[in-house]
C-alpha positions as CSV (number, residue, x, y, z in Angstrom):
1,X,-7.2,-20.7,-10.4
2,X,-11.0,-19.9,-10.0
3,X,-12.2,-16.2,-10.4
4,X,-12.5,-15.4,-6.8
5,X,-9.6,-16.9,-5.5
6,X,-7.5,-14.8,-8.3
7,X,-9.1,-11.6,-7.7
8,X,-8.2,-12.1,-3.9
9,X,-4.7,-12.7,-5.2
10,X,-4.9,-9.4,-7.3
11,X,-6.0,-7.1,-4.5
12,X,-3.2,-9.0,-2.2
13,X,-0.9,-7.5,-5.2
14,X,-2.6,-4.1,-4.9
15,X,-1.1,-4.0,-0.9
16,X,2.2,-5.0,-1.8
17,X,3.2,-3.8,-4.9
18,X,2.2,0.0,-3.3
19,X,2.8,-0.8,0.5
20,X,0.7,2.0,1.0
21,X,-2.7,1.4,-0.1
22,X,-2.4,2.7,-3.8
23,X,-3.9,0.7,-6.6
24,X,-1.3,-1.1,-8.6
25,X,-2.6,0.4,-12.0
26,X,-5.5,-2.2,-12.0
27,X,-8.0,-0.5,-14.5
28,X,-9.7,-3.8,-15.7
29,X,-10.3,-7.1,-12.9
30,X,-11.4,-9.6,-15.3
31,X,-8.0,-9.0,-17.1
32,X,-9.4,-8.1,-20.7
33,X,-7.0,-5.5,-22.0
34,X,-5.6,-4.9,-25.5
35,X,-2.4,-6.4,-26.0
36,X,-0.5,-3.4,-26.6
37,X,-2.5,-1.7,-23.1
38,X,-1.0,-4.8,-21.8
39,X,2.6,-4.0,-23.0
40,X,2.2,-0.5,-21.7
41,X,1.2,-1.4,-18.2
42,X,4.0,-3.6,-18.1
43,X,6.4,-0.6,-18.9
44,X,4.8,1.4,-16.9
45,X,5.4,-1.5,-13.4
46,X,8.8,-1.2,-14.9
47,X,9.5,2.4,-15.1
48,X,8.0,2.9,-11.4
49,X,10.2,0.4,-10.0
50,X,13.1,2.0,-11.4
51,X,12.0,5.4,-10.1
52,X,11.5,4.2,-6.7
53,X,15.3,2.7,-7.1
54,X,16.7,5.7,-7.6
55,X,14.5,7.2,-4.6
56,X,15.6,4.7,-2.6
57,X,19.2,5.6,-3.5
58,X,18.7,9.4,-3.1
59,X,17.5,9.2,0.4
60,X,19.9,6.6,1.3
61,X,22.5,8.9,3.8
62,X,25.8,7.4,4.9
63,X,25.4,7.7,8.8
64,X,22.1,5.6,8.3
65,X,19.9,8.2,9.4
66,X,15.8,8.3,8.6
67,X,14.8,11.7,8.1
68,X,10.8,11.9,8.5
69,X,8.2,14.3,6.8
70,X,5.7,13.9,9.6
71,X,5.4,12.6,13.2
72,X,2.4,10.2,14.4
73,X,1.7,10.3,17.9
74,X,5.5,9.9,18.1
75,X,5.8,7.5,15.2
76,X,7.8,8.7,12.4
77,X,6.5,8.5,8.5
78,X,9.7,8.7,6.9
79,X,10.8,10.6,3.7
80,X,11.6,7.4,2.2
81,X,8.2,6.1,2.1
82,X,6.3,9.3,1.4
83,X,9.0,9.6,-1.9
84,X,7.4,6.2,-2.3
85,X,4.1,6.6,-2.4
86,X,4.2,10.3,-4.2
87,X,6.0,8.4,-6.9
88,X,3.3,5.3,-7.0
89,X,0.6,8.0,-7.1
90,X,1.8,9.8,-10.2
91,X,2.4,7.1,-11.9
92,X,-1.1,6.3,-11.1
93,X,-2.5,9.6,-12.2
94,X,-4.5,10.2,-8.9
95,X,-3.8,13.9,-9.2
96,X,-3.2,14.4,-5.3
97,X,-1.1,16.7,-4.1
98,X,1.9,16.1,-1.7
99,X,-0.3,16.9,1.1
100,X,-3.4,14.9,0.6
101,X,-1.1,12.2,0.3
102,X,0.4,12.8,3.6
103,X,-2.9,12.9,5.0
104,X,-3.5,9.5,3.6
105,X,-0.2,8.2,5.1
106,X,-1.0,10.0,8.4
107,X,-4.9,8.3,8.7
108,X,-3.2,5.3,8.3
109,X,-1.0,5.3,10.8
110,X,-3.2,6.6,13.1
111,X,-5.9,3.5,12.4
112,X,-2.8,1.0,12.7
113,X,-2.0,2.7,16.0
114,X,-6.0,3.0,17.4
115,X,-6.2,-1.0,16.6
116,X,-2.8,-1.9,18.1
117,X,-4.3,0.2,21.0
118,X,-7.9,-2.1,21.1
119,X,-5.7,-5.5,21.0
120,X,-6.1,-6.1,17.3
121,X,-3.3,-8.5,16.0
122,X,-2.6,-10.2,12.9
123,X,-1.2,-14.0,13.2
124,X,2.0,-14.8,11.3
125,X,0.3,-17.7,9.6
126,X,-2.8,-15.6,8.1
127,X,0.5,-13.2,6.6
128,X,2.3,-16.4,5.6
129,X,-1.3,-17.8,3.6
130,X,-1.7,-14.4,1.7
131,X,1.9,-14.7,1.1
132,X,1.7,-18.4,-0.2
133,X,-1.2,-17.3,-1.9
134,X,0.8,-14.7,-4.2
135,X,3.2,-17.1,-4.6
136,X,1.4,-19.9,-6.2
137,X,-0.4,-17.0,-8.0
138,X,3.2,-15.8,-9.6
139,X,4.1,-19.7,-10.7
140,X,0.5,-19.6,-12.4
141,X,-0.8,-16.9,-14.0
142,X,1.5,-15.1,-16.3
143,X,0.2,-11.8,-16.1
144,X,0.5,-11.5,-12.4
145,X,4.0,-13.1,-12.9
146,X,4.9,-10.6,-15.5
147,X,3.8,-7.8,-14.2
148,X,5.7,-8.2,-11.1
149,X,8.8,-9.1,-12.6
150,X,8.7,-5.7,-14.2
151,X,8.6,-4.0,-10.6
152,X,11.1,-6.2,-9.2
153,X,13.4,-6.3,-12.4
154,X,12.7,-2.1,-12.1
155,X,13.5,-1.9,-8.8
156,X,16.7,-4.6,-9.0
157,X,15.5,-6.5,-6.0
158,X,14.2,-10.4,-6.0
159,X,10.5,-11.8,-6.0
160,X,11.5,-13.0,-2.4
161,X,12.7,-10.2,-1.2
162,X,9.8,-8.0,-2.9
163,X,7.6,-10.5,-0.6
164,X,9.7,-9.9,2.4
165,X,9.8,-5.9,2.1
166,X,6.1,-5.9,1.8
167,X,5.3,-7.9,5.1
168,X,4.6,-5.3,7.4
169,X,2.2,-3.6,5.0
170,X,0.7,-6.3,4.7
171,X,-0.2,-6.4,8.0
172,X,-1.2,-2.6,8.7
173,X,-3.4,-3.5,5.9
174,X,-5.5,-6.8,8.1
175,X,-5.3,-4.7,11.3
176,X,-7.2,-2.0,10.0
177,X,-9.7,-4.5,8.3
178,X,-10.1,-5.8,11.2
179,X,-10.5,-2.6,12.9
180,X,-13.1,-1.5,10.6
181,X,-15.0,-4.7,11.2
182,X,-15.7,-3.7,14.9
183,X,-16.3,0.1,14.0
184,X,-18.9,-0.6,11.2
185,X,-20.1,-4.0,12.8
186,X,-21.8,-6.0,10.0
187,X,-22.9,-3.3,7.8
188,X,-22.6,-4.8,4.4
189,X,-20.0,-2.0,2.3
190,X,-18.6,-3.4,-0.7
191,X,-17.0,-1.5,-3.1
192,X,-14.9,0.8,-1.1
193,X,-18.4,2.5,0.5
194,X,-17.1,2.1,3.6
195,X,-15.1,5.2,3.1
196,X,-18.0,7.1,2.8
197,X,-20.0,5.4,6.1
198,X,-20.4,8.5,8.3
199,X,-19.9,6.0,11.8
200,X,-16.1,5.5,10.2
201,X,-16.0,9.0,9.0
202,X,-16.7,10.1,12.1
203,X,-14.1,7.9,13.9
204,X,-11.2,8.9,11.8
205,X,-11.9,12.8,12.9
206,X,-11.9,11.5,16.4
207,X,-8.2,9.7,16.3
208,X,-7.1,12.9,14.4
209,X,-8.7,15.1,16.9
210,X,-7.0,13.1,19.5
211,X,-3.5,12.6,17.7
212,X,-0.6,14.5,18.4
213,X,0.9,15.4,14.9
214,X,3.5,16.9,13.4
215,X,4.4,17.6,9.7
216,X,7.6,19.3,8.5
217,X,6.3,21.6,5.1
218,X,9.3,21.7,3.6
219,X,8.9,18.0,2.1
220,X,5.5,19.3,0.9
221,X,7.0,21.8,-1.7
């Protein structure tokens, strides 16, 4: 598998190992770690998976409700996935509190919704090439393979249904790619310095501005 191709596959690990846009403890791209870095990365997939079992577990309730920490224009972010993605993040060392990370939940909705509402969708078979992508990347390369088995393994669940969980995110994820395309036209930000482009700065404050939302604190404590 040639360098570019692979790294594609990596970042297409990235969205669905976290579902939620976190970095899946990727410190070093060209894959040069110690051996015994290695082994503790591996651990650490492991451990995280496990956590986000018993999370899963702890907010499962017996008439099958979904209790939600915040509400989108309407659209519920539910308690399960912001337990998720608090417990990705620490074990990520990003420091953020339970708030910011809302917020990050929150701005994400809000740009799936604004390029649902401007017609922007996502064919099954470009979902269906990033998944066969990760696939052949998982028969391949053995660190990709193992370090996904430790999530899975963690998290008691099977590579194809870690694939099949991870769909949708996948998908938020193109949309608001593809939304950013036709915000920032073809300004050339690599590198994440999109974030910082004031024209999608600027457009983020104006969904918020527009967005009718609603947090419940008491998850934020």
């Amino acid at each position: 598998m040639n360098f570019i191709k692979k790294y594609k596959v990596l970042l297409l690990l990235v969205l669905l190992i976290v579902s939620l846009l976190i970095i899946l403890f990727i410190k070093n791209d060209t894959r040069t770690l110690a051996i015994d870095k290695d082994e503790y990365f591996i651990t650490k997939i492991g451990k995280m998976g496990e956590e986000l079992k018993k999370s899963e577990e702890k907010n499962t309730t017996n008439n099958g409700s979904v209790e939600n920490v915040a509400l989108v224009n309407g659209q519920g972010i539910s308690k399960q996935m912001f337990d998720n993605f608090v417990i990705a993040s620490s074990y990520n060392e990003l420091n953020q509190t339970k708030e910011e990370l809302l917020n990050i939940m929150i701005d994400k909705t809000l740009l799936v919704q604004e390029a649902e509402k401007m017609g922007i969708e996502i064919s099954n078979s470009k979902i269906e090439k990033d998944i066969d992508e990760i696939r052949m990347a998982y028969k391949e390369d053995k660190n990709i393979s193992r370090e996904i088995d430790a999530y899975i393994q963690g998290l008691d669940i099977s590579f194809e249904e870690f694939l099949e969980r991870n769909r949708k995110s996948l998908e938020r994820d193109k949309k608001i790619n593809e939304l950013r395309k036709q915000i920032l036209g073809n300004k050339n930000l690599v590198n994440g310095k999109w974030k910082d482009d004031p024209d999608w700065i600027a457009f983020k404050d104006k969904c918020r501005k527009n967005a009718d939302i609603v947090i419940y604190r008491e998850y934020l404590d």
